[in-house]
C-alpha positions in Angstrom: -38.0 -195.8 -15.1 -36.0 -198.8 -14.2 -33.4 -200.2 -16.8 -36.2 -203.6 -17.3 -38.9 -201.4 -17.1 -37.7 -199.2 -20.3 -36.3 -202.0 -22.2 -39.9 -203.1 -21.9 -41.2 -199.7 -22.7 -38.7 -199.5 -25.9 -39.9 -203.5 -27.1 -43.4 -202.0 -27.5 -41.9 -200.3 -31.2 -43.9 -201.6 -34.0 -43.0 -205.2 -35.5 -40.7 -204.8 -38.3 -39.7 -207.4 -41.1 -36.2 -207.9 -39.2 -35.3 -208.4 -35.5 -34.2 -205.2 -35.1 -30.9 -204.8 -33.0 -32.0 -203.1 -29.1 -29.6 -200.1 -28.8 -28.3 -198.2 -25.6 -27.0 -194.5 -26.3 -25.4 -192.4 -23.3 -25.0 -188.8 -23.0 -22.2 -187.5 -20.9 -21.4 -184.1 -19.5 -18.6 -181.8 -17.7 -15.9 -183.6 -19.8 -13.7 -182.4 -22.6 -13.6 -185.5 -25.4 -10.6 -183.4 -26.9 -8.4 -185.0 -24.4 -7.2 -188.0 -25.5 -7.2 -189.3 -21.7 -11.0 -189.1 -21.4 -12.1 -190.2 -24.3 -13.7 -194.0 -23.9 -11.8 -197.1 -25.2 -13.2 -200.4 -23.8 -13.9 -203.8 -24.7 -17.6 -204.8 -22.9 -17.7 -208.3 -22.4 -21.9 -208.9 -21.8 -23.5 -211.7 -19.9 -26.1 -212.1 -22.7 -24.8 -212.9 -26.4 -27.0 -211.9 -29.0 -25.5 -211.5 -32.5 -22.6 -213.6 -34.1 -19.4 -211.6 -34.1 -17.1 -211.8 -37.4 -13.6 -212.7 -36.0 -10.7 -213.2 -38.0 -7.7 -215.4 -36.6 -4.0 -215.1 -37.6 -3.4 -218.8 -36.8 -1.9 -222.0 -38.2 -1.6 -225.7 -37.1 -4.4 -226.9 -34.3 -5.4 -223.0 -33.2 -5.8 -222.3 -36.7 -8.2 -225.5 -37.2 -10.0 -224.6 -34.1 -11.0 -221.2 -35.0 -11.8 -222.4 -38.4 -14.2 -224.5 -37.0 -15.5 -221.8 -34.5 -16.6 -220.0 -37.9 -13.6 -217.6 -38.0 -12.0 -216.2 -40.6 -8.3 -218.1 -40.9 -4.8 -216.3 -41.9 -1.8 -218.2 -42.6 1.2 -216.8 -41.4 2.4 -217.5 -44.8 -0.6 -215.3 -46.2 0.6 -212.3 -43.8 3.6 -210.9 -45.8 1.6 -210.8 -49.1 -1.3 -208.2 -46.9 -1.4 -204.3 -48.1 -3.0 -201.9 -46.6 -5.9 -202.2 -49.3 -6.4 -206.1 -48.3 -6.0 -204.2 -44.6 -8.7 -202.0 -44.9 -11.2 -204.8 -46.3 -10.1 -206.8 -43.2 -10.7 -203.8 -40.6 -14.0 -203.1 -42.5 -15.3 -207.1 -42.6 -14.7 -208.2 -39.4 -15.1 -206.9 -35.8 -12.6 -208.8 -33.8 -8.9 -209.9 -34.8 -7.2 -212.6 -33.0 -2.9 -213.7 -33.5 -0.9 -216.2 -32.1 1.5 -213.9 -30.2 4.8 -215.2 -31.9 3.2 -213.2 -35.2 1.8 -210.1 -33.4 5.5 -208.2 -34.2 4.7 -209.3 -37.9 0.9 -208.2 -37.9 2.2 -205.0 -36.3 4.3 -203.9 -38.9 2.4 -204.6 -41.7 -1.3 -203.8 -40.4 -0.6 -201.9 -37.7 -1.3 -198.4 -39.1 -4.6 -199.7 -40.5 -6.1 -201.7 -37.0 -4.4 -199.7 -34.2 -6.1 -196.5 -35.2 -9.8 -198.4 -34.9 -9.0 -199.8 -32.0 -9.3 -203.3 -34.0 -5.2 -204.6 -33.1 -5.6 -208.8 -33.0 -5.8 -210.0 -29.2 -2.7 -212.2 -28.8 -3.0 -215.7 -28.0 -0.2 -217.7 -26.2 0.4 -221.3 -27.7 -1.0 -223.2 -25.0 -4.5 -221.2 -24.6 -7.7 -222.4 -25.6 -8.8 -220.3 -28.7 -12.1 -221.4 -28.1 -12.9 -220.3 -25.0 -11.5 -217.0 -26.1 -13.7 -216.8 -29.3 -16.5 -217.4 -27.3 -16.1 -214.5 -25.3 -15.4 -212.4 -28.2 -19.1 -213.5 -29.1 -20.7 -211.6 -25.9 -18.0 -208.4 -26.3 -19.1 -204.9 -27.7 -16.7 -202.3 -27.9 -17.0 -198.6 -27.6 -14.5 -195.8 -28.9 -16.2 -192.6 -27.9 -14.5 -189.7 -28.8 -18.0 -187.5 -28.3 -20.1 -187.3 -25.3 -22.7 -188.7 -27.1 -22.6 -192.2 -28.0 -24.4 -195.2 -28.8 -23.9 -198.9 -28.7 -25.8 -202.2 -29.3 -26.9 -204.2 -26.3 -29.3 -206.7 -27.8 -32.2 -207.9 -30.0 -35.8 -207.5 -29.7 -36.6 -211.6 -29.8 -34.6 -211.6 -26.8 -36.3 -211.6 -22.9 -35.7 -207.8 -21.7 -34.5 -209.3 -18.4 -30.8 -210.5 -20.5 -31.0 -206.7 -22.0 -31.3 -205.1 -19.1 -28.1 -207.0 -17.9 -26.6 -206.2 -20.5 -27.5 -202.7 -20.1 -26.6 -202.7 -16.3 -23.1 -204.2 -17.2 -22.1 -201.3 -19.9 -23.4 -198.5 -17.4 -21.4 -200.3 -14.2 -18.5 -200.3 -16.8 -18.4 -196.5 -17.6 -19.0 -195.7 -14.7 -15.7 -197.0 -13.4 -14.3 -195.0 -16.2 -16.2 -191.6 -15.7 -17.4 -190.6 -12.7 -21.3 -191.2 -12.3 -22.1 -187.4 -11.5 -20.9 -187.1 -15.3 -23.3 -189.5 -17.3 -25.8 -187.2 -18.1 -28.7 -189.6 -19.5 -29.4 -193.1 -20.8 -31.2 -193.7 -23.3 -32.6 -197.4 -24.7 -34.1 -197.8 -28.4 -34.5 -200.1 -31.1 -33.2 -199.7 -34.5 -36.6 -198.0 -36.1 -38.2 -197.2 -32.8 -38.8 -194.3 -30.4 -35.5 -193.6 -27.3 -36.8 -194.4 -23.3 -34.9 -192.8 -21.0 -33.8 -195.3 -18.6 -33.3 -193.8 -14.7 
């Protein structure tokens, strides 16, 4: 079954009093997860957005008005020595992206780095003269995937959306691993909503 063709198959699940999120779940084979060196650490950025990412900024002055204003969550450099790993935690467990000026990622590295480096959640830095905007905006169509098992799963999109933009969302995740494993070691794909049935996609 072509990816379109079981995105279709899985949209067929039962109406439900939500818009249930479209999941993709792959199964891999012939490689040992144990090893650090093959486990699967990537930021996907999708042609498709379909949910509203929860992004926290470390930013002050004109970046830190901007991302305000993009609906991110704003951290003073002043506000950063007064963080524990408590207020850490919350922060790692709210939001799904982090975002720094680079003159305070030393700062956010001390402090919070034992809390965000170890899920894979470490603010991306941004130099003074980007555009935080543009940046935020691509944080909007990224999912990321820490796979430390073969099996793993991953959301690609919602059912109100047209199955064509899931399947390229789809298509982009599976070109994506498979430049990180080979192809001969993905052993199925599977596509699903939340509350509904798997199809295998071919």
């Amino acid at each position: 079954m072509s990816v379109v063709d079981a995105v279709k198959e899985a949209l067929k699940s039962p109406e439900r009093k939500f818009d249930e999120t479209v999941d993709l779940c792959i199964n891999l084979r012939n490689i040992d997860m144990r090893q650090p060196q093959n486990r699967i650490n990537e930021d996907i950025v999708l042609p498709n957005s379909f949910r509203k990412a929860k992004v926290c900024a470390f930013a002050s002055g004109e970046m830190g008005i901007k991302a305000q204003e993009f609906g991110a969550h704003v951290i003073s450099p002043e506000e950063i020595p007064k963080l524990d790993k408590k207020k850490g935690r919350e922060l790692a467990k709210k939001y799904d992206f982090f975002v720094a000026e680079a003159q305070l990622m030393p700062q956010i590295g001390k402090i919070l780095g034992p809390i965000l480096g170890p899920r894979g959640k470490m603010p991306d830095p941004v130099p003074p003269q980007a555009d935080i905007t543009q940046i935020m905006e691509r944080l909007q169509k990224t999912v990321r995937v820490r796979a430390k098992e073969k099996t793993f799963h991953l959301p690609v999109g919602k059912k109100s959306m047209d199955p064509e933009k899931i399947a390229e969302n789809i298509e982009t995740v599976i070109k994506k691993i498979e430049s990180r494993v080979d192809k001969s070691n993905i052993d199925s794909v599977y596509v699903k909503t939340t509350m509904g049935s798997a199809v295998r996609v071919e």
